[in-house]
C-alpha positions in Angstrom: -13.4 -15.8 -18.5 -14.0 -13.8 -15.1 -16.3 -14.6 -12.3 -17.5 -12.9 -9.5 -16.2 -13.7 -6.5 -17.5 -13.8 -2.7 -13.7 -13.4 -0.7 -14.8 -14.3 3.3 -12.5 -12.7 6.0 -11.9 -15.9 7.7 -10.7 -17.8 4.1 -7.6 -15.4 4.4 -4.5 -15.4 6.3 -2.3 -12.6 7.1 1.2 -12.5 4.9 4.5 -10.5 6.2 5.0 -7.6 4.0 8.4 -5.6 4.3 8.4 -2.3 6.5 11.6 0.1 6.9 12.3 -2.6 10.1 11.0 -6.1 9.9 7.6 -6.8 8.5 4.0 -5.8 9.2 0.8 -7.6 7.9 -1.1 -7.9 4.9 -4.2 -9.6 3.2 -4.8 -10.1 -0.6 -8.5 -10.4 -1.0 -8.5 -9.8 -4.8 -5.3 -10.3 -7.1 -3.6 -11.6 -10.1 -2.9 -14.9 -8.8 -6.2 -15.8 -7.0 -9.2 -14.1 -9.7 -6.7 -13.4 -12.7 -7.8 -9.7 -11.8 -5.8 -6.9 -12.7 -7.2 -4.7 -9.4 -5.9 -5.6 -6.4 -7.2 -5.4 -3.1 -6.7 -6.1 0.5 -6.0 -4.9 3.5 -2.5 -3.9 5.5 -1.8 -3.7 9.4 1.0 -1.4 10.7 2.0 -1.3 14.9 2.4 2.0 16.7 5.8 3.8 14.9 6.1 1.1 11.9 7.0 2.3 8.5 6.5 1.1 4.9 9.4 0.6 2.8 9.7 3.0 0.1 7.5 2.1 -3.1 8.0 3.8 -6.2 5.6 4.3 -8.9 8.5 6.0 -11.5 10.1 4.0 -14.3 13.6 2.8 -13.0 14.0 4.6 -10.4 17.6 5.9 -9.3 16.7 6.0 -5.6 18.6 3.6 -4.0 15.8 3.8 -0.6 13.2 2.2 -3.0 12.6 -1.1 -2.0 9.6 -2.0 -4.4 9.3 -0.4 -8.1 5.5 -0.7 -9.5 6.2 1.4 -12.7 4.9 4.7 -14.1 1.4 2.0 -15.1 0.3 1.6 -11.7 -2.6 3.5 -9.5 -2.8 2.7 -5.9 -5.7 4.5 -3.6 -5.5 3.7 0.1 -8.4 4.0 3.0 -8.0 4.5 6.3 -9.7 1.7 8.2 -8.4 2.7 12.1 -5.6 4.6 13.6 -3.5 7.5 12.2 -1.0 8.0 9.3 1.4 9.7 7.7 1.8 9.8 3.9 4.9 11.6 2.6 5.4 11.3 -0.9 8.0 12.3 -3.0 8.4 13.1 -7.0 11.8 12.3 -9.1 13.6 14.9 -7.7 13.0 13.8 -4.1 10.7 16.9 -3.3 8.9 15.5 -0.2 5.4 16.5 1.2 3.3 14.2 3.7 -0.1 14.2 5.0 -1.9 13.4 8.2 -5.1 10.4 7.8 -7.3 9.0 10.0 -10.0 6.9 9.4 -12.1 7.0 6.5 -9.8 9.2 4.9 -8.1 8.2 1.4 -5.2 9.0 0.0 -4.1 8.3 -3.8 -0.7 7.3 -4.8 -0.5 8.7 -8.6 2.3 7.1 -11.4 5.1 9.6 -11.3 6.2 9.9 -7.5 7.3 7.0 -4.6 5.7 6.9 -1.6 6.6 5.9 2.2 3.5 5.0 4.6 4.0 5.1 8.2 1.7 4.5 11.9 1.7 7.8 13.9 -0.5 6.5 16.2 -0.4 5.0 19.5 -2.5 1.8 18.2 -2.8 -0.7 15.7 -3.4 1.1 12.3 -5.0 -0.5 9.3 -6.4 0.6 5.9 -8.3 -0.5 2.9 -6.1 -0.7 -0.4 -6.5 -1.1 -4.2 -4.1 -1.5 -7.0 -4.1 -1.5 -10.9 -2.5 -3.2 -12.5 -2.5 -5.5 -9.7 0.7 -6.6 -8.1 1.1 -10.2 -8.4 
């Protein structure tokens, strides 16, 4: 059985996530392994010119640049917290478009396409993001 939970900032520690070179930082506030949710939530930290690795959100993919595979299952929505991104996106034929974001923008990563996130800014960038089926 579920029950609600009250997640406090200061009861969670940053974890390294992989970006295109070395890692940036992440927080799980709601997940699989901590609720036995199947949303997932936290919140991600990128530095000035960091990159996500390339997630994909397509049913084994061929694209050997994808470094983690979700499956065609899973919805992500992002929201800018502080600084600026880029968004590109890409669908199975490696058509790319991208997208500028600033805070309190949001951007939606639908089942189908993979995605690559990366800082534009010149500060510390953070946003808001949710997952289903959750990740771990």
């Amino acid at each position: 059985m579920f029950e609600p939970a009250l997640i406090r900032d200061g009861d969670l520690s940053w974890e390294p996530y992989p970006a295109l070179e070395g890692t940036f930082r992440i927080k799980r506030t709601i997940s699989r392994g901590r609720q036995g949710s199947e949303l997932g939530m936290g919140v991600c930290e990128l530095q000035p010119g960091q990159s996500t690795v390339w997630w994909s959100f397509i049913d084994d993919d061929p694209d050997q640049r994808v470094s983690m595979a979700f499956g065609s299952s899973a919805h992500e929505a992002y929201f800018v917290l502080k600084g600026q991104f880029t968004f590109h996106w890409q669908d199975g034929d490696g058509n790319e478009q991208h997208g500028e974001a600033g805070p309190g923008d949001s951007f939606y990563f639908a089942p189908g396409w993979r995605y690559l996130v990366e800082n534009t800014g010149g500060s510390v960038a953070q946003f808001l993001w949710t997952m289903t089926p959750s990740a771990d």
